[in-house]
Backbone bond lengths (Angstrom), bond angles and torsions (degrees), N, CA, C in turn:
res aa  C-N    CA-C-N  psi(-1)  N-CA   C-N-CA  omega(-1)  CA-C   N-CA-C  phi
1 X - - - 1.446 - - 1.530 109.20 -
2 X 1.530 107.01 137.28 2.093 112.18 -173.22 1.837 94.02 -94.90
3 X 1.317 134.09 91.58 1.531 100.44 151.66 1.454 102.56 -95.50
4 X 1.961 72.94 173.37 1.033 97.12 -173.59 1.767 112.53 -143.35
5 X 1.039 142.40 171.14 1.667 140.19 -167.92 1.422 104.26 -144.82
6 X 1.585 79.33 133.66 1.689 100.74 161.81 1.164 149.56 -107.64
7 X 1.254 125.33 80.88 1.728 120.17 -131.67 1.912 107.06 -83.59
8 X 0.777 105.26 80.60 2.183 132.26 -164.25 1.794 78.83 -56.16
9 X 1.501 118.87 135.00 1.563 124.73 154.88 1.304 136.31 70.64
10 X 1.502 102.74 7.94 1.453 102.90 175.54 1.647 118.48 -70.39
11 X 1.233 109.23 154.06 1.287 119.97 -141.07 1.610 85.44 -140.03
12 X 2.003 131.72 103.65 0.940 144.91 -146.79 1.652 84.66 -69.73
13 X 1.064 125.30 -57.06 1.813 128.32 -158.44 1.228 96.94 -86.66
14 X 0.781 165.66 44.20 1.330 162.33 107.29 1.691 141.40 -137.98
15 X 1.126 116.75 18.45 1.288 150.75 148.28 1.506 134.34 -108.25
16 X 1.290 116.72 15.44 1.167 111.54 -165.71 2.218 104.65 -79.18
17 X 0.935 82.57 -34.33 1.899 105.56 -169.24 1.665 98.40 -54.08
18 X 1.675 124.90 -62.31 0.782 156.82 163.00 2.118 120.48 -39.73
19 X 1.156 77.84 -54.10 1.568 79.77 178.49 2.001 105.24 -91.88
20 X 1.006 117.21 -18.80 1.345 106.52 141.44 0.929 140.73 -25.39
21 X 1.765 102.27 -77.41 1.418 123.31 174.60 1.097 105.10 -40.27
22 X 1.395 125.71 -74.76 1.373 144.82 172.70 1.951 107.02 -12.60
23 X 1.381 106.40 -87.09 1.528 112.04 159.28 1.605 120.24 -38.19
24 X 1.101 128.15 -16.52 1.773 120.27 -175.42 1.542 90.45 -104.15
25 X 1.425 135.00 -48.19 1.578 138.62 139.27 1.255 107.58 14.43
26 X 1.164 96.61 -107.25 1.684 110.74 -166.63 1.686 112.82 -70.85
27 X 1.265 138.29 -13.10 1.244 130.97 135.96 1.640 127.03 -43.31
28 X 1.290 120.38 -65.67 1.241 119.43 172.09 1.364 119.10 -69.53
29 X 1.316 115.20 -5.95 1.826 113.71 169.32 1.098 121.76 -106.99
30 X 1.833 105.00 13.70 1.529 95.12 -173.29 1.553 127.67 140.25
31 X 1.763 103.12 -48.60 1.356 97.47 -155.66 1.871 101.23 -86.32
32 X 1.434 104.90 176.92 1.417 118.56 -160.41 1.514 99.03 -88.76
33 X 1.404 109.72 -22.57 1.613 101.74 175.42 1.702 100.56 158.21
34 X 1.727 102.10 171.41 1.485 85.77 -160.62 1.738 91.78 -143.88
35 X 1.146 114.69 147.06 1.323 136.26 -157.42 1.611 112.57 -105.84
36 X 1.259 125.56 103.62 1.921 117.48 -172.47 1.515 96.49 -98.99
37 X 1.431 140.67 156.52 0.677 140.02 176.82 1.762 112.11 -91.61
38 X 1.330 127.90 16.14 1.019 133.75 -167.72 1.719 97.44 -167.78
39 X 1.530 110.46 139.37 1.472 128.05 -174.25 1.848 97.99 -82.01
40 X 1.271 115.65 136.82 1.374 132.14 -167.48 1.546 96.00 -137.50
41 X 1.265 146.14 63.16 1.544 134.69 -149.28 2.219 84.61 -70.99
42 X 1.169 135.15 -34.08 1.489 116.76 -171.93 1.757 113.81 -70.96
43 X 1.650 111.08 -27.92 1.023 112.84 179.88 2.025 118.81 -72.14
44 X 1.304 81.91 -46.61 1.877 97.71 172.61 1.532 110.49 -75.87
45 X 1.471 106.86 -18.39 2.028 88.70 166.65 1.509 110.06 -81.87
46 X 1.202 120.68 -26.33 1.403 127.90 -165.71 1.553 108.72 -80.56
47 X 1.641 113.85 -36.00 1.194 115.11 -172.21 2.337 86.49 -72.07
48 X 1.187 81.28 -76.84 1.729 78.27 176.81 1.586 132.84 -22.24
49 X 1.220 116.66 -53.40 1.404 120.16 170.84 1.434 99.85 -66.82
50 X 1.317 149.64 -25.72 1.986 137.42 164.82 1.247 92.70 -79.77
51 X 1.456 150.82 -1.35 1.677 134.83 167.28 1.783 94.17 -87.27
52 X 1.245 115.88 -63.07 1.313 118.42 -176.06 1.335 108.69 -54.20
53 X 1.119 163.00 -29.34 1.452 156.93 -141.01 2.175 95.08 -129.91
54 X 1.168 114.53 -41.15 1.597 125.30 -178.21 1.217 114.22 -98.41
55 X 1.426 104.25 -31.16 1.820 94.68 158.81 1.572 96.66 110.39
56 X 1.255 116.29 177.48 1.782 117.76 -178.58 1.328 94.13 110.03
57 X 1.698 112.39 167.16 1.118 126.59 159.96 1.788 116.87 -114.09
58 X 1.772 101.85 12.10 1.715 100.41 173.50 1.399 113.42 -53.63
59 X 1.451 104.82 156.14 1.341 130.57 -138.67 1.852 83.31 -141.13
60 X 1.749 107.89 141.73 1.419 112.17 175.09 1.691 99.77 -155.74
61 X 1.267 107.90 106.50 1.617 107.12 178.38 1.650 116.15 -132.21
62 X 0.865 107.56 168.66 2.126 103.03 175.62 1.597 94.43 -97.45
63 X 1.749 98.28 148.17 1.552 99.69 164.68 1.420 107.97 -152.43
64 X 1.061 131.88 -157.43 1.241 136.21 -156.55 1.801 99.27 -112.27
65 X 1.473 128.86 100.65 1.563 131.55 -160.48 1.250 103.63 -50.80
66 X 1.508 104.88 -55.53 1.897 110.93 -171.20 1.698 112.29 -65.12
67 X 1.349 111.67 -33.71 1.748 89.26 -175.63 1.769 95.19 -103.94
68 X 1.120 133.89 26.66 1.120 149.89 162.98 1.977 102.84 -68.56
69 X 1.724 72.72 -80.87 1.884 81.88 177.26 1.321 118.98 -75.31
70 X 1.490 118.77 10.71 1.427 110.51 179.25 1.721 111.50 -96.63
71 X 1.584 91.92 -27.88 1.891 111.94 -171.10 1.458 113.35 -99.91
72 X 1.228 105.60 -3.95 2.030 105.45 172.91 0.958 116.75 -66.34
73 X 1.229 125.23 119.34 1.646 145.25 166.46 1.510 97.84 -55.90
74 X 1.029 107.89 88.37 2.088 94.41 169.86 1.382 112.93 142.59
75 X 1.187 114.76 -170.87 1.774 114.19 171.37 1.240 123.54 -103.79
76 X 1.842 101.86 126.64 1.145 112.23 170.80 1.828 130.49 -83.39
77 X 1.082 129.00 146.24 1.183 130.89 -150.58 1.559 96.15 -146.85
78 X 1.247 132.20 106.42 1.341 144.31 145.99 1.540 127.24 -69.31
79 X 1.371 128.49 101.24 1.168 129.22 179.03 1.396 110.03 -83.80
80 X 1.228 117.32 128.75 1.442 135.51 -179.62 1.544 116.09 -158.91
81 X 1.262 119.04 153.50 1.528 120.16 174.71 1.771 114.75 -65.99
82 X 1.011 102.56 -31.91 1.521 126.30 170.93 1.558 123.62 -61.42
83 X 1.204 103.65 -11.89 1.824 97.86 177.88 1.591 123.94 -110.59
84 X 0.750 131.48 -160.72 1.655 135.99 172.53 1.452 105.82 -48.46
85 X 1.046 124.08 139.04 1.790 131.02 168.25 1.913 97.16 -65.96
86 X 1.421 104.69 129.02 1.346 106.85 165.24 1.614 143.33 -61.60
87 X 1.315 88.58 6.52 1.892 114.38 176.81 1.600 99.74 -70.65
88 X 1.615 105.75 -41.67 1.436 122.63 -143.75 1.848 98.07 -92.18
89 X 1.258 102.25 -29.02 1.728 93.26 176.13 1.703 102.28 -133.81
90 X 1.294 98.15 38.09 1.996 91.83 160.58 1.119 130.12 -70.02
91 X 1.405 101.76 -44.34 1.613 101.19 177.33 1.498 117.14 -86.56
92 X 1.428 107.01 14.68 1.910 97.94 161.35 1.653 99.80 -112.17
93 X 1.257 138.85 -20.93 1.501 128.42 126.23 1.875 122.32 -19.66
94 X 1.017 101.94 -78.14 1.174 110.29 -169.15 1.891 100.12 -67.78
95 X 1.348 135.01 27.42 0.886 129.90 178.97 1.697 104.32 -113.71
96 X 1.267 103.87 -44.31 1.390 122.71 172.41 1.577 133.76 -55.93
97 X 1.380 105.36 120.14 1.645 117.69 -173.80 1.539 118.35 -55.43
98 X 1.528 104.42 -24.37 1.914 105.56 -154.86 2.269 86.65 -136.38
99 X 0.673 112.69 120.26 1.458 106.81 148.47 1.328 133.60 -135.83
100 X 1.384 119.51 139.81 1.439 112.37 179.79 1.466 108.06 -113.87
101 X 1.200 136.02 133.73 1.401 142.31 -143.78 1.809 100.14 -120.02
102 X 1.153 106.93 98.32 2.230 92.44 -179.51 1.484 101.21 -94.93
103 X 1.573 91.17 139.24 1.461 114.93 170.25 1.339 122.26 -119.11
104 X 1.065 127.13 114.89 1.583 123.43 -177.50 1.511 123.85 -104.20
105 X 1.236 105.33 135.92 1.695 133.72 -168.02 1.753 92.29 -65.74
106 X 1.411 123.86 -58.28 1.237 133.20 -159.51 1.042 111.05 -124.29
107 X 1.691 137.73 -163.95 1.122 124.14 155.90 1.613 109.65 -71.01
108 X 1.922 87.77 137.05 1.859 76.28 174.50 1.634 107.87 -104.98
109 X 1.314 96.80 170.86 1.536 110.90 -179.71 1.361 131.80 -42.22
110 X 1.419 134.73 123.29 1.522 120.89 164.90 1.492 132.65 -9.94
111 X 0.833 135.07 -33.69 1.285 150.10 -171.86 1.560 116.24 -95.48
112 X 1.263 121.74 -25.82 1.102 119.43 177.88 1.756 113.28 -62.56
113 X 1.635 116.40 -31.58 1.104 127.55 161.95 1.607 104.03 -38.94
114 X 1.564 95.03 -83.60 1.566 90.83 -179.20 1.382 146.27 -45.66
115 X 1.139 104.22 -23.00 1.568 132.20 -179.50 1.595 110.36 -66.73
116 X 1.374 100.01 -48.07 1.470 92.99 -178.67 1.560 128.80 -102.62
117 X 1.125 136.65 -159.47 1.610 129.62 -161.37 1.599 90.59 -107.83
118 X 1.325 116.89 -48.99 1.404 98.84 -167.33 1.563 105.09 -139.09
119 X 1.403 110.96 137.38 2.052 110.34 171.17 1.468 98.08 -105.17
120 X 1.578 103.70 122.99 1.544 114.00 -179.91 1.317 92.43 -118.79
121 X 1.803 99.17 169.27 1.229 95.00 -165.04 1.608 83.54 -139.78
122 X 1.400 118.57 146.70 1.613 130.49 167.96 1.315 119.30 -86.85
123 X 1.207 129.40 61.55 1.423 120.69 -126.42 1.703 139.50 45.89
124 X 1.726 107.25 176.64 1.419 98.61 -174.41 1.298 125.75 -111.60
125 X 1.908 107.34 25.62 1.343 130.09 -172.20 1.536 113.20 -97.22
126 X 1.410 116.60 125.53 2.104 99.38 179.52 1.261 93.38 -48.01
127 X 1.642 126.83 153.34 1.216 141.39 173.78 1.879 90.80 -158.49
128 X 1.304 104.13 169.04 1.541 97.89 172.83 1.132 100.06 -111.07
129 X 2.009 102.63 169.59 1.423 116.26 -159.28 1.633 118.95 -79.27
130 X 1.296 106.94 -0.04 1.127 99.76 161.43 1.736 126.45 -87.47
131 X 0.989 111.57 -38.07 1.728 116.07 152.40 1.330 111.25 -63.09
132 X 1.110 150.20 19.57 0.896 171.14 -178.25 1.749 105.60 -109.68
133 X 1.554 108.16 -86.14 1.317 111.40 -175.09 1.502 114.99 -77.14
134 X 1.487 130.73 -16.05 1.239 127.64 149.95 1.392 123.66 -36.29
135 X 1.732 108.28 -70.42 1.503 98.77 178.02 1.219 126.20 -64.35
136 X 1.914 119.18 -10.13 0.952 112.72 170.22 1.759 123.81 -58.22
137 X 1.048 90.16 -63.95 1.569 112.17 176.43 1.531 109.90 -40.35
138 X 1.004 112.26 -42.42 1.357 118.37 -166.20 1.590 116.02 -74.44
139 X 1.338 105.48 -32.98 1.648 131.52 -176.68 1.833 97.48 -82.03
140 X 1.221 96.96 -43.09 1.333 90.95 -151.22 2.170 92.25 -95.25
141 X 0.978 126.71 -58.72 2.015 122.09 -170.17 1.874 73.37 -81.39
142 X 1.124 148.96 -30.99 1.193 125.01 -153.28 1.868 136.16 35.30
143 X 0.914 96.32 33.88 1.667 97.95 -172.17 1.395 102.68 -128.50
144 X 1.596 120.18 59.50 1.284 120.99 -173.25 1.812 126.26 -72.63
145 X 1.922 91.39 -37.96 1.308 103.40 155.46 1.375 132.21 -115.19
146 X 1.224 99.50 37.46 1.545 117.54 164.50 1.465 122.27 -102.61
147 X 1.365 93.19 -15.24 1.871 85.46 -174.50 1.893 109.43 -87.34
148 X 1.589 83.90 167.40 1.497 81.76 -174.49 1.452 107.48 -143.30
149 X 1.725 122.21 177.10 1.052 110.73 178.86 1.612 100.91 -143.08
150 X 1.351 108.89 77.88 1.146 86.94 173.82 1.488 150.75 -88.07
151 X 1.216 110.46 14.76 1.482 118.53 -176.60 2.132 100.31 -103.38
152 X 1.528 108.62 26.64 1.458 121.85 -176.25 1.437 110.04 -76.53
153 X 1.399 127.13 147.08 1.575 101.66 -172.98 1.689 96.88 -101.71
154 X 1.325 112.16 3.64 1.309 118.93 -166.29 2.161 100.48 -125.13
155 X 1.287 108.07 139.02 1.472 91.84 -164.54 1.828 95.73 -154.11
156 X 1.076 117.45 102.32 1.572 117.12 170.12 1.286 133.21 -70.69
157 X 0.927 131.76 125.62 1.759 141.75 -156.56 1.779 92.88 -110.36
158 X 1.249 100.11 113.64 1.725 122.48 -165.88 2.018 86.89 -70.77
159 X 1.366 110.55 107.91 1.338 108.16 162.18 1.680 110.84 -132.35
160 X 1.430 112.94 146.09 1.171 129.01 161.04 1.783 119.82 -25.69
161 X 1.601 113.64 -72.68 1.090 135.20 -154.07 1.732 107.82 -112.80
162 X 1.312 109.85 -33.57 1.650 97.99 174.00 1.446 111.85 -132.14
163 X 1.402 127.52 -164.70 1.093 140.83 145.67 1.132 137.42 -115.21
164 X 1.528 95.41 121.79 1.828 103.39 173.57 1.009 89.19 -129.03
165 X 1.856 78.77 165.02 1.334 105.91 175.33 1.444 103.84 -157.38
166 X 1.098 100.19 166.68 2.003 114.56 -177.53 1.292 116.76 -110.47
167 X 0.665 104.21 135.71 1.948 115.90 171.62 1.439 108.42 -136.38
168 X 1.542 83.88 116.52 2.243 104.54 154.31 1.231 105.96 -93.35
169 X 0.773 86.89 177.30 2.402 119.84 167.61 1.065 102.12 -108.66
């Protein structure tokens, strides 16, 4: 399965911290790359320089939301507190070849409902969207500590008591 994320409303001056997270998120859980609807050049160098230095081939660009969600080959999935509990449509997720996952900065627009195939919900408590798309990811590709990066120039060695880590060139 390809996901992929749509980061709906980020707002350069006051989302930048947040929609990070968001972008380092779905890299380390998995997804193939993640889509803002607005160019942030500090947020996309930062996400980029942790692909280049940790390795991956995720991908982070701005595009246009509406012909985004109008031209995706695959299933769209709106995360919100407001939609179906994700217990209830995982396994028609987990059926699907292509997904694109929307996350919103703010409230997003009416239409985003409509736009997409399914509004799941991570529970029915505000939580933010990165706990949000974590458990998604995690529930849904499940391979949280399975993934790897090996072409990373930077590489952490899982210990009890200290920290290491490795570094190539």
């Amino acid at each position: 399965m390809e996901v992929y994320v749509l980061r709906l409303g980020h707002r350069p001056e006051r989302d930048r911290r947040i929609s990070t997270h968001v972008a380092l998120t779905a890299r380390a859980l998995g997804a193939k790359g993640i889509y803002f609807d607005r160019e942030d050049s500090s947020v996309f160098e930062s996400v980029r320089d942790v692909v280049e230095r940790w390795g991956g081939d995720f991908f982070i660009e701005a595009v246009s939301w509406k012909k985004l969600l109008r031209e995706f080959d695959g299933l769209k999935v709106h995360l919100t507190m407001y939609g179906r509990p994700l217990p209830e449509k995982i396994e028609d997720i987990k059926r699907a070849r292509r997904v694109l996952i929307v996350v919103g900065a703010e409230k997003v627009p009416p239409e985003v409902y409509e736009m997409c195939d399914m509004n799941v919900s991570i529970g029915t408590q505000p939580h933010s969207e990165v706990a949000a798309l974590a458990v998604f990811l995690d529930r849904v590709i499940g391979k949280t500590f399975e993934i790897e990066f090996p072409d990373g120039k930077i590489r952490v060695i899982p210990s009890e008591r200290e920290k290491i880590v490795e570094t190539r060139d």
